[in-house]
LUMPA-219602 format. One line per field, with one value per residue: residue number from 0; y, z, x of N, C-alpha, C in turn. Coordinates in steps of 0.1 Angstrom, whole numbers, plus 5000, padded with zeros to 4 digits. Each point is the difference from the previous one (the first is absolute). Example, Ala and Ser with C-alpha at 12.3 -4.5 7.8 and 13.67 -1.06 7.14 Angstrom:
LUMPA-219602
num 0	1
n_yy 4943	5011
n_zz 5078	4993
n_xx 5132	4996
ca_yy 5012	5011
ca_zz 5000	5000
ca_xx 4991	5009
c_yy 5012	5011
c_zz 5000	5008
c_xx 5009	4992
***
This chain:
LUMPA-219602
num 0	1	2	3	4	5	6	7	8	9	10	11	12	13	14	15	16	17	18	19	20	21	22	23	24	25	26	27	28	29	30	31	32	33	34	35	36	37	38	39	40	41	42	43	44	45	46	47	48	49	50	51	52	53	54	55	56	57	58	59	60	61	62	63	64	65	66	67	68	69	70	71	72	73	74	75	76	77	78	79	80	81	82	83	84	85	86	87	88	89	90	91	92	93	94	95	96	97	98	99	100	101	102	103	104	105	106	107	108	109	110	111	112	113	114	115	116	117	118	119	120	121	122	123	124	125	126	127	128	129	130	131	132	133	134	135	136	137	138	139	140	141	142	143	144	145	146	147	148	149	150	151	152	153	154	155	156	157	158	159	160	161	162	163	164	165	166	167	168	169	170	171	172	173	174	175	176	177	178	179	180	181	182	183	184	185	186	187	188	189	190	191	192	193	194	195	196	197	198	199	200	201	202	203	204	205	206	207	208	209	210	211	212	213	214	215	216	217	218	219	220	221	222	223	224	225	226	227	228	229	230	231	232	233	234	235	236	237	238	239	240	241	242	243	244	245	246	247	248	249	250	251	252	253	254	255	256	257	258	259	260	261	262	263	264	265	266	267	268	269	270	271	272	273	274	275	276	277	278	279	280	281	282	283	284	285	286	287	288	289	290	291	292	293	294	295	296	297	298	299	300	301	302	303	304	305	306	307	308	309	310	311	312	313	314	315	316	317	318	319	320	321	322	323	324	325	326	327	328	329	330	331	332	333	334	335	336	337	338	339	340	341	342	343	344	345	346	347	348	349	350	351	352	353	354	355	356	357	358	359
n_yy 9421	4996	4987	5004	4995	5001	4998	4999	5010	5007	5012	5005	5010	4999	4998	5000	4992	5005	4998	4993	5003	5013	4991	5001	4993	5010	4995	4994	5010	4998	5005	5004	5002	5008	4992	5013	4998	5018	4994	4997	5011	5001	5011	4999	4990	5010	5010	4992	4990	5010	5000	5006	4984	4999	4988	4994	4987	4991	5002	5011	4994	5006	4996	4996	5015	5000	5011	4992	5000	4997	5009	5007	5010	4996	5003	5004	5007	5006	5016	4992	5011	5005	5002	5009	5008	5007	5001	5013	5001	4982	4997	4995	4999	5011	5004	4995	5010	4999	4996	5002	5017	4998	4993	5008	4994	4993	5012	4994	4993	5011	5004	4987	5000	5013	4999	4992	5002	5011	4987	4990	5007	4999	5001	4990	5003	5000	4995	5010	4998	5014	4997	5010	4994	4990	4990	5001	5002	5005	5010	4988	5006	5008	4999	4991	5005	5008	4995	5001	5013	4998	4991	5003	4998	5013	5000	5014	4995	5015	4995	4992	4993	5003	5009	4989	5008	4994	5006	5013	5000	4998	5011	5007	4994	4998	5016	5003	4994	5007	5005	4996	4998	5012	5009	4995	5014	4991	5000	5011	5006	5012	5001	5008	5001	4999	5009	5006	4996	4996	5016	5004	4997	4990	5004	4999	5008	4998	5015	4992	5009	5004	4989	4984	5002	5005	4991	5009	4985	5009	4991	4997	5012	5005	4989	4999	5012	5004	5013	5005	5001	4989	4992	5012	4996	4981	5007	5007	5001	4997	4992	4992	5003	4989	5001	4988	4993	4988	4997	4992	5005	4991	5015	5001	5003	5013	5002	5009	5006	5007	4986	5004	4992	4992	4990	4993	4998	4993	4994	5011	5000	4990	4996	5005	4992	5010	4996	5007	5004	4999	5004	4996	5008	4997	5015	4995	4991	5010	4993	5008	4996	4996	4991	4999	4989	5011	5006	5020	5009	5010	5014	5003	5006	5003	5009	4987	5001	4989	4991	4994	5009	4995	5009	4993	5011	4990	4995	4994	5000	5012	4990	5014	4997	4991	5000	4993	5007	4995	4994	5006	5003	4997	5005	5001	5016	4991	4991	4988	4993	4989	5002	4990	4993	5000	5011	4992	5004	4995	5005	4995	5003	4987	4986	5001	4985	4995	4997	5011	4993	5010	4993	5009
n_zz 4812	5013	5005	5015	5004	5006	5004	5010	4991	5009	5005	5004	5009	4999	5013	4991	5004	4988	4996	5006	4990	4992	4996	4985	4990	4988	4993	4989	4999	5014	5001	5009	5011	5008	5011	5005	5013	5003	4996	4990	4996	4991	5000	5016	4994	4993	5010	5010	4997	5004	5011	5004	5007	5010	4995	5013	4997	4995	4994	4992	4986	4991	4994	5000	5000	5008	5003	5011	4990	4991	4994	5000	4996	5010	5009	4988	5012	5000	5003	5004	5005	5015	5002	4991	5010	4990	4987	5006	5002	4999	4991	4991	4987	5004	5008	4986	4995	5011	5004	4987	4999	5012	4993	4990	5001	4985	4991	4989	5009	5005	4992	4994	5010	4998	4989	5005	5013	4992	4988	5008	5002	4991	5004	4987	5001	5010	4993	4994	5005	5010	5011	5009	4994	5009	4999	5008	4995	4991	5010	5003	4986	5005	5014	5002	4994	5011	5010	4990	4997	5012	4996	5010	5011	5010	5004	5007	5007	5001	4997	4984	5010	5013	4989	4991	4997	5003	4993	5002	5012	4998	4997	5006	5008	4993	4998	5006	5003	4988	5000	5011	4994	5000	5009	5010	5005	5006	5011	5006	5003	5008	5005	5004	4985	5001	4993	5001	5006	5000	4993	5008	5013	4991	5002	5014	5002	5009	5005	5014	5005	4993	5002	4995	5001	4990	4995	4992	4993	4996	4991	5003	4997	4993	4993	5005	5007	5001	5003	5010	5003	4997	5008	5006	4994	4998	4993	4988	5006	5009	5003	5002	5015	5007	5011	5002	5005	4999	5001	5003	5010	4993	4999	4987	5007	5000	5015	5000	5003	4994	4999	4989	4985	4992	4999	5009	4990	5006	4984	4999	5010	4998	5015	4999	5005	5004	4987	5004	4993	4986	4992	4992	4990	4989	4998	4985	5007	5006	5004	4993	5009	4998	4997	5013	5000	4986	4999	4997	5013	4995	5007	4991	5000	4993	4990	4993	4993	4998	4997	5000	5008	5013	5007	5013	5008	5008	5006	5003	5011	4994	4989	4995	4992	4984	4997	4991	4991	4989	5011	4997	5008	5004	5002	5014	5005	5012	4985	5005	5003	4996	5006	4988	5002	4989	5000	5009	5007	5004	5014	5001	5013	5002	4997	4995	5001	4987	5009	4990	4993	5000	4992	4995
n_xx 5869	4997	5004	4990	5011	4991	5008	4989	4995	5010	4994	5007	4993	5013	4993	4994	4997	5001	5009	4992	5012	5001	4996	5008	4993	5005	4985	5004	5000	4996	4990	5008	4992	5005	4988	4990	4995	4998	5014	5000	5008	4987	5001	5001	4990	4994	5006	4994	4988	4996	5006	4989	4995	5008	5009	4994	4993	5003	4990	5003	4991	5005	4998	5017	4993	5013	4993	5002	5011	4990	5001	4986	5007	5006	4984	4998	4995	4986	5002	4986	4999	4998	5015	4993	5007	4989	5007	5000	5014	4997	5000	4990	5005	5010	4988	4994	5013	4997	4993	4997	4995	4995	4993	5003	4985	5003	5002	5007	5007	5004	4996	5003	5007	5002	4998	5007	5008	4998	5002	5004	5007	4996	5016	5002	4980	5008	5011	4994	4994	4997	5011	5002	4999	5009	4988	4992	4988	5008	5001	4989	4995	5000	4996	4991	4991	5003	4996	4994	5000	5000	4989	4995	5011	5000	4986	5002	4990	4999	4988	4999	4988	5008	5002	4993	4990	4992	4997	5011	4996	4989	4999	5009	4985	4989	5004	5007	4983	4993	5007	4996	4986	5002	5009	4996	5007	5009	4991	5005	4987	5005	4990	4992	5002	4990	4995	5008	5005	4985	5001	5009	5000	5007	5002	4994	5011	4996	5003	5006	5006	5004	4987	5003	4986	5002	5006	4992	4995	5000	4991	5014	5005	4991	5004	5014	5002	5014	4994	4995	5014	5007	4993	5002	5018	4997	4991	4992	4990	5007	5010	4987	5004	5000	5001	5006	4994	5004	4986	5004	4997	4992	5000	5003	5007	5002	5002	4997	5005	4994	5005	5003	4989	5012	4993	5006	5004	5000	5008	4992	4989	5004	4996	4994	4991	4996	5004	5007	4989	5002	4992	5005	4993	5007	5004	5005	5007	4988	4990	4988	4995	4991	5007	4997	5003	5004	5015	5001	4992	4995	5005	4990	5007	5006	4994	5009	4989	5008	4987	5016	5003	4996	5005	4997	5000	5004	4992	5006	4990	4996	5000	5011	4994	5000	4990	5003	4985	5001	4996	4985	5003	4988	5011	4991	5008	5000	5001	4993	5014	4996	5013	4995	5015	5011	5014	5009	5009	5007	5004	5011	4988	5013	5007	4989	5004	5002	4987	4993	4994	4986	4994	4996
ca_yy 4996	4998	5000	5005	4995	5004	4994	5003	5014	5003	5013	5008	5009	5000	4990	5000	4987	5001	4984	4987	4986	4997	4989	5000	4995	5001	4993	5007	5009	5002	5013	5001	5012	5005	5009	4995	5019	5008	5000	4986	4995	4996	5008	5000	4990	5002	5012	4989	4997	5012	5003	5013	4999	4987	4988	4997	4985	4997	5002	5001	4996	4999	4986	4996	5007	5006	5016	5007	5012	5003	5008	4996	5001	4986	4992	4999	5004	5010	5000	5016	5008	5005	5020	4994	5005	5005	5013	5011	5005	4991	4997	4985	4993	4997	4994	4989	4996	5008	4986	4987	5009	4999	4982	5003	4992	5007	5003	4992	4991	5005	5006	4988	4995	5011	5000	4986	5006	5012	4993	4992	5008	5009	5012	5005	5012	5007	5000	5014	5009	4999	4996	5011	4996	4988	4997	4991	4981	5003	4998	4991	4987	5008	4996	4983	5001	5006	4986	4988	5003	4997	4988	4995	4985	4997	5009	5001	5011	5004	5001	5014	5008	5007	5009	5005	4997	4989	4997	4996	4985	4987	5000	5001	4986	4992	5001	4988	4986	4993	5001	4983	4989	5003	4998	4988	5002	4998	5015	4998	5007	5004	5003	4994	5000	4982	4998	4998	4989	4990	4994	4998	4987	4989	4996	5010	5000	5004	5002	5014	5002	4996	4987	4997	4994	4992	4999	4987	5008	5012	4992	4988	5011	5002	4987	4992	5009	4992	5001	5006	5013	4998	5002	5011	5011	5001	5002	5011	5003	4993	4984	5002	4991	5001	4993	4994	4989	4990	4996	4983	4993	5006	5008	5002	5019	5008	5014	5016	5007	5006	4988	4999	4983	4997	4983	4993	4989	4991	4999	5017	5007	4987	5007	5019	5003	5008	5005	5018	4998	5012	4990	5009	4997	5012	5004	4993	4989	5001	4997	5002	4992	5000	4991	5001	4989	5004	5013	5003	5011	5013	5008	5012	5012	5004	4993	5009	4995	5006	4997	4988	4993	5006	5001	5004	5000	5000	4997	4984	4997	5011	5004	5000	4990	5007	4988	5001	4991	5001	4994	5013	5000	5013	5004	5016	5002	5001	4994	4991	4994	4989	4999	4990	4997	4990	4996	5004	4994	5001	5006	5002	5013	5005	5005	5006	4996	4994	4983	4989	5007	4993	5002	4997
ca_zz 5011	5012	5015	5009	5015	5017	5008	5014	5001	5011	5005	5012	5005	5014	5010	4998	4987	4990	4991	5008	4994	4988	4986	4993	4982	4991	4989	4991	4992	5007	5010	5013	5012	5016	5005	5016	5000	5001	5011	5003	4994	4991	4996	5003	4996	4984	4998	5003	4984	4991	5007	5003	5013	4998	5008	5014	5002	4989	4989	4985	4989	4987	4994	5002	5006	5011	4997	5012	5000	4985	5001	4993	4984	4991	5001	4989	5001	5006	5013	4998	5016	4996	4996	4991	5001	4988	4999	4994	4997	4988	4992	5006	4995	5008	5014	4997	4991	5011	5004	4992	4995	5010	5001	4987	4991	4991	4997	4998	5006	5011	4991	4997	5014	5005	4989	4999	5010	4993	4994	5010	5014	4988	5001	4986	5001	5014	5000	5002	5011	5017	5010	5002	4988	5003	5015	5013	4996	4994	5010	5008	4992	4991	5012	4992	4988	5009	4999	4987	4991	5006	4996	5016	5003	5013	5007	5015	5002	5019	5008	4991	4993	5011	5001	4991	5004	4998	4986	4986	5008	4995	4983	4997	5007	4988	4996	5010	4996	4987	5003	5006	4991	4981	5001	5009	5007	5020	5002	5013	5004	5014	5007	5012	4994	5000	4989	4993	5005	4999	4983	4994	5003	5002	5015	5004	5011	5011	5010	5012	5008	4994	4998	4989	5002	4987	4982	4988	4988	5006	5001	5008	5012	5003	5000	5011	5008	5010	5014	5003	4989	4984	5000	5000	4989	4989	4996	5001	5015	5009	5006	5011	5007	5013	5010	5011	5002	4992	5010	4996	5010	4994	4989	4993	4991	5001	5006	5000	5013	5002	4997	4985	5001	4986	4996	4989	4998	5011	4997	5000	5015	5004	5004	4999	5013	5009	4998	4996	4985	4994	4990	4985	4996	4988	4998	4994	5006	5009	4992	5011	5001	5006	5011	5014	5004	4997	5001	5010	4997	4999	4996	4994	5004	4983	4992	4990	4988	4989	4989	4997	5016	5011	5018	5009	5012	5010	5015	5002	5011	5001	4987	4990	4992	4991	4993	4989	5000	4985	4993	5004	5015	5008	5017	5002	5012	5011	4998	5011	4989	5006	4991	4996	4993	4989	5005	5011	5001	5016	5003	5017	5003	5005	4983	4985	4992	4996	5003	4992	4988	4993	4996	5009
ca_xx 4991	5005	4992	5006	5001	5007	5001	5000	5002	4999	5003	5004	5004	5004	4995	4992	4997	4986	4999	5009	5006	4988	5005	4986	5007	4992	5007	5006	4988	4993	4995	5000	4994	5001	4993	5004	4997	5010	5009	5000	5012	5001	5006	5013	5009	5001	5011	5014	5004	5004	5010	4997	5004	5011	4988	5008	5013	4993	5010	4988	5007	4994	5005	4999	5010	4999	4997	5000	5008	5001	4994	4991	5001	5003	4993	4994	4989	4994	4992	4995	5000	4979	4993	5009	5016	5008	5006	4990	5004	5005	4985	4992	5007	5009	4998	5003	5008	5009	5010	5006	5012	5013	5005	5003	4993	5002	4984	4993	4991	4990	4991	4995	4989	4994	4988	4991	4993	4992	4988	4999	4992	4988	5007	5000	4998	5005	5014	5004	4992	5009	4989	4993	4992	4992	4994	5002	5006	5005	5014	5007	5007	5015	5009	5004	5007	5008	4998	4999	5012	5010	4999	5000	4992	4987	4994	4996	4985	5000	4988	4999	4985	4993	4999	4995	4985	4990	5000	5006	5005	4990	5004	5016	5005	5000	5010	5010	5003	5000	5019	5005	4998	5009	5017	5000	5008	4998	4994	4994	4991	4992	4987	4990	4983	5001	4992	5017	5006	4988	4998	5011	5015	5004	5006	5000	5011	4995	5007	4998	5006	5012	4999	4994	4986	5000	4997	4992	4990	4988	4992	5006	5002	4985	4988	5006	5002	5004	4997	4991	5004	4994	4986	4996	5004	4995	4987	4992	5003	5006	4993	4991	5009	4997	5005	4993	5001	4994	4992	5003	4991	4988	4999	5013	5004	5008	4990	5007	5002	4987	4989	5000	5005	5002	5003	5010	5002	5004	5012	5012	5009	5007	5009	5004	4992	4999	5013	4998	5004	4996	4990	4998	4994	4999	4983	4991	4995	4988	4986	4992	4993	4986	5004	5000	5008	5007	5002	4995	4997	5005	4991	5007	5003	5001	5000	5009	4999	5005	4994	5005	4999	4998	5009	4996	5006	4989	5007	4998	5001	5013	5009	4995	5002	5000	4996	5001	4996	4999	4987	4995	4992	4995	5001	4998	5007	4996	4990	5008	5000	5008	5012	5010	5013	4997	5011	5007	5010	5008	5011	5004	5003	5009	5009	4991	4999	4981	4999	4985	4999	4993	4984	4986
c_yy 4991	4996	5005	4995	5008	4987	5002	5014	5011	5017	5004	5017	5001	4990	5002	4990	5005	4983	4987	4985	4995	4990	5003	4995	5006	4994	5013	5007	4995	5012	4996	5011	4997	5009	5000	5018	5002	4998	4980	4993	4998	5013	4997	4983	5004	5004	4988	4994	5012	5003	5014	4999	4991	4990	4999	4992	4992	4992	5004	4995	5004	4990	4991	5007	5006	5009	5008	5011	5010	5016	5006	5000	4984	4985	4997	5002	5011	5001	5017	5001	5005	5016	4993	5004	5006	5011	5008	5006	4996	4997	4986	4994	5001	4996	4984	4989	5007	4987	4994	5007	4999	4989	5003	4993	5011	5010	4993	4991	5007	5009	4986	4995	5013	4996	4983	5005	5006	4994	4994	5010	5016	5016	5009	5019	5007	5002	5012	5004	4996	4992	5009	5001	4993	4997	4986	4983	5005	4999	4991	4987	5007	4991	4987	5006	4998	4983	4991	5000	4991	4985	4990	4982	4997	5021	5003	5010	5005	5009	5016	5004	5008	5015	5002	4997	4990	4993	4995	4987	4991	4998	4994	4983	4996	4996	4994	4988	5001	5008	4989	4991	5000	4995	4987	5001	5001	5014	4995	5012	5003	5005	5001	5000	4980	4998	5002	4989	4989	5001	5002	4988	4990	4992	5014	4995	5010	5000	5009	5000	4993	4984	5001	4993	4984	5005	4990	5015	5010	4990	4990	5006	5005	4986	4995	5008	4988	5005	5016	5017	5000	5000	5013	5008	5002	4998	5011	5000	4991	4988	5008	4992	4999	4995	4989	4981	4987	4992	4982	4994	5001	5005	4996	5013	5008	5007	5015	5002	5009	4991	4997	4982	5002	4985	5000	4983	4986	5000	5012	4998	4987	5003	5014	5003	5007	5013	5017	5000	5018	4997	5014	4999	5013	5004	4997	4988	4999	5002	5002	4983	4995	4988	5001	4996	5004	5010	5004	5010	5012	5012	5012	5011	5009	4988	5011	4994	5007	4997	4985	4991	5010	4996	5002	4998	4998	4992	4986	4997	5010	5002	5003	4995	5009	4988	5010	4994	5000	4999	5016	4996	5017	5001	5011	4996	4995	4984	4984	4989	4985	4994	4983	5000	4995	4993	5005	5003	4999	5004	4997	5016	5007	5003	5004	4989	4996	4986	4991	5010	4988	5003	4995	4990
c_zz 5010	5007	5012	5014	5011	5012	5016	5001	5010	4998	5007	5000	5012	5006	4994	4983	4994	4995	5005	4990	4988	4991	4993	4989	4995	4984	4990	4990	5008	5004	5011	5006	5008	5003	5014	5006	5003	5011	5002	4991	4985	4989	5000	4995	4985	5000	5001	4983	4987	5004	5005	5016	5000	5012	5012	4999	4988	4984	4987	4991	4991	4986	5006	5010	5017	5001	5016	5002	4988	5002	4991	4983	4996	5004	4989	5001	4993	5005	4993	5010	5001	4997	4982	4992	4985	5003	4996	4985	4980	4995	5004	4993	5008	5011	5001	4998	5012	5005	4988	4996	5012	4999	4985	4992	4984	4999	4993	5007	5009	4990	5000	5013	5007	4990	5004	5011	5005	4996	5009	5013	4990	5000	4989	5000	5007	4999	5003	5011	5011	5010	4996	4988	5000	5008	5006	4992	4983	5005	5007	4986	4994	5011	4992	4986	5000	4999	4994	4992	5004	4999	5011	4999	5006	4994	5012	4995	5014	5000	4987	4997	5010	4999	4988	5004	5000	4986	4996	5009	4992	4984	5000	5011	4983	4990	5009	4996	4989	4997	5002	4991	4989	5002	5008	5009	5015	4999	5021	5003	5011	5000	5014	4999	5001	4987	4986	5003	4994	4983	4993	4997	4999	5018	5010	5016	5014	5010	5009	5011	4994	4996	4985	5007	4993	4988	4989	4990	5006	5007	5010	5017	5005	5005	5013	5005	5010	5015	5002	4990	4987	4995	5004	4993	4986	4993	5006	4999	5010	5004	5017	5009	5012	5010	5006	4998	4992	5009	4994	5010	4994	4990	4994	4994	5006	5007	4999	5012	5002	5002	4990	5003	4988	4998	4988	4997	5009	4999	4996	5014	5007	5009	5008	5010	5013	4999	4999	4983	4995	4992	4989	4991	4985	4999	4992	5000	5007	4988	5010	5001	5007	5012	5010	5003	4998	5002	5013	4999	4995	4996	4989	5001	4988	4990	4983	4985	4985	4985	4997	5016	5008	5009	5005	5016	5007	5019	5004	5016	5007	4998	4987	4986	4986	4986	4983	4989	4983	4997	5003	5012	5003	5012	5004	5014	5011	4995	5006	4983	5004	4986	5004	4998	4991	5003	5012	5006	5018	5002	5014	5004	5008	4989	4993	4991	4995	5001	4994	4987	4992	4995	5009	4993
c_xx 5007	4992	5008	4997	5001	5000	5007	5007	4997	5004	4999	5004	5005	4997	4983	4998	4987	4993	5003	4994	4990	5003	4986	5009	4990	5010	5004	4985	4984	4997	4992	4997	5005	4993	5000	4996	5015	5009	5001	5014	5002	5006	5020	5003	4999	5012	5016	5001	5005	5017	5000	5005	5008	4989	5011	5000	4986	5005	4990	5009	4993	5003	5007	5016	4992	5001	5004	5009	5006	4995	4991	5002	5007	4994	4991	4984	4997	4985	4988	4994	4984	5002	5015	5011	5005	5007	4990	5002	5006	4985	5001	5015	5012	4998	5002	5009	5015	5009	5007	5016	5011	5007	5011	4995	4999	4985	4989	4992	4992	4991	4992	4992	4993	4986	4997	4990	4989	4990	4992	4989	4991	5009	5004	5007	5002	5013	5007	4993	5008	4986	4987	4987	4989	4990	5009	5007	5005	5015	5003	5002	5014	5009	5000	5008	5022	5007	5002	5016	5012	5003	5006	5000	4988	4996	4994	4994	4999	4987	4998	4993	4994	5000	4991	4983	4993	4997	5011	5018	4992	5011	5016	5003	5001	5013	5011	5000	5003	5015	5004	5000	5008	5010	5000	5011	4996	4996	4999	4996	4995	4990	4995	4986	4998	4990	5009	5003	4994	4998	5017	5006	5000	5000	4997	5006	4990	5005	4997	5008	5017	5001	4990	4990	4991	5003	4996	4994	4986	4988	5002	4996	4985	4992	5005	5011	5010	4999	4990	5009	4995	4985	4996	5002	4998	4989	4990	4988	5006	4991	4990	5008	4988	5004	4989	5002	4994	4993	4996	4984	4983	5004	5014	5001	5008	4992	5010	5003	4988	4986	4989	5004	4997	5000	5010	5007	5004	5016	5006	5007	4998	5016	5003	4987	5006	5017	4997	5003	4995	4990	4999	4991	5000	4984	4993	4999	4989	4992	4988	4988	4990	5000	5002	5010	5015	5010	4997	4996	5008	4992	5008	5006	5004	4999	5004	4996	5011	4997	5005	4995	4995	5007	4990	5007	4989	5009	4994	5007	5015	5013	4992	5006	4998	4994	5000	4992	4998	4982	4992	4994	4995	4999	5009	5005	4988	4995	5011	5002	5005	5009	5010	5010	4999	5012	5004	5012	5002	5010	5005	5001	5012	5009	4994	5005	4989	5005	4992	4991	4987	4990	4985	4992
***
């Protein structure tokens, strides 16, 4: 195991920069996400720590080695990919046992970690069998399997559950982690799922447009969002955003741009009067309430009962919004609802940074 540095890591095509000046530490047997939508670099920074791409000015380390020009077989990684590159043509055990025979590892020992392996990811019974045999998530633990044998410092993950269905993604996330927890080997993991990202990782790396956004613990990242991306990208359903102003004269609160009035605390928006702000609000942070004085309006427009909770979509001074609610409410499309904060956050509407963060 290994920890891995990047520091002020930079790519380039040509006159075209993908990556401007990534630094990230990851500790030694941490699992770590990189997430981020499509085209935001985080692929192309897995492939640079893998040595698939060379880095343009920078520097990666793995222990307590500089890897920038190593080439990948003697970076002590490995890497499992999202389509999962077997041979058709070798059974589960060789497919397995393919890297260690090139390395002239004895049989013995590769019989010895092909069956630890095997045990480890439920393969036992599959040794003999071809891909072609297999399902979906069978073949993608022959790929780790693939993996493990190899008794890696670091693991790279490149997004291995996107071709497998709904289900059995829920199932093979579990597995990952609980792999992680066994071996305790550095793991860095790509995604642009953010609900991967949220029950996997140790740490979750957020990124866009070739920059690091924030990073922290999943929880760290949901509760206190360092700016309007992160608060939109992370959590399901999405943070409620609005635009509009902090009104200090008489009333204390937040008006909308649609003129929606939320009261709020004197010492939250201390300061921040007549400022262009964003005003957030997680969906299950809204509570419905009988209070006048309170909240604000909203009207229904779907409504999604799933038995644990209800969604409801509805439009608040013409935004539409999305309240999340655990308790049983009965309410019906068209029906007018007046909707409390419990929690809040702020935002400058020019940087998207967040300027304020509170309880009602």
């Amino acid at each position: 195991m290994a920890s891995v540095d990047i520091v002020k890591a930079t790519k380039s095509f040509g006159q075209n920069e993908i990556l401007h000046g990534v630094s990230i530490d990851i500790a030694d047997g941490e699992f770590v996400v990189l997430v981020g939508p499509s085209g935001c670099g985080k692929t192309t920074l897995l492939r640079m720590i893998a040595g698939l791409e060379t880095i343009t000015t920078g520097e990666i380390k793995i222990g307590e080695r500089v890897v920038n020009d190593l080439p990948p077989k003697d970076r002590d990684i490995a890497m499992v990919f999202q389509n999962y590159a077997l041979y058709p043509h070798m059974s589960v055990a060789d497919n397995m046992a393919f890297s260690l025979k090139l390395r002239g590892v004895s049989r013995s020992e590769i019989d010895e970690r092909v069956a630890k392996a095997a045990g480890i990811l439920g393969l036992k019974d599959y040794l003999a069998r071809f891909p072609r045999h297999l399902s979906g998530g069978q073949r993608q633990r022959v790929a780790m399997g693939r993996a493990i044998v190899r008794d890696p410092q670091v693991f790279l993950f490149d997004e291995p559950l996107s071709n497998l269905d709904a289900k059995l993604r829920v199932a093979m996330r579990t597995e990952i982690k609980d792999l992680h927890q066994r071996l305790g080997t550095t793991t860095i993991y790509v995604t642009h799922d953010q609900i991967e990202a949220m029950t996997m990782a140790d740490r979750i790396v957020v990124m866009r447009d070739g920059n690091v956004e924030q990073v922290g613990a999943p929880l760290e990242l949901y509760d206190s969002p360092a700016n309007l991306f992160v608060a939109g990208f992370i959590g399901s359903p999405a943070m409620n955003l609005f635009k509009g102003t902090i009104e200090a004269n008489g009333r204390q609160g937040f008006v909308t741009s649609g003129g929606a009035f939320v009261s709020l605390k004197t010492s939250a928006i201390a300061g921040l009067a007549g400022r262009p702000l964003v005003f957030g609000i997680r969906p299950e942070h809204l509570h419905i309430t009988d209070d006048g004085g309170r909240g604000f309006e909203a009207t229904a427009k779907i409504v999604e009962p799933t038995g644990s909770e209800t969604q409801v979509m509805a439009n608040a001074s013409g935004t539409d919004i999305i309240a999340l609610f655990r308790e049983r409410h009965t309410v019906k499309q068209g029906d007018k609802l007046r909707l409390a904060p419990t929690q809040y956050h702020l935002f400058d509407a020019q940087s998207g940074e967040r300027v304020a963060s509170s309880d009602m």
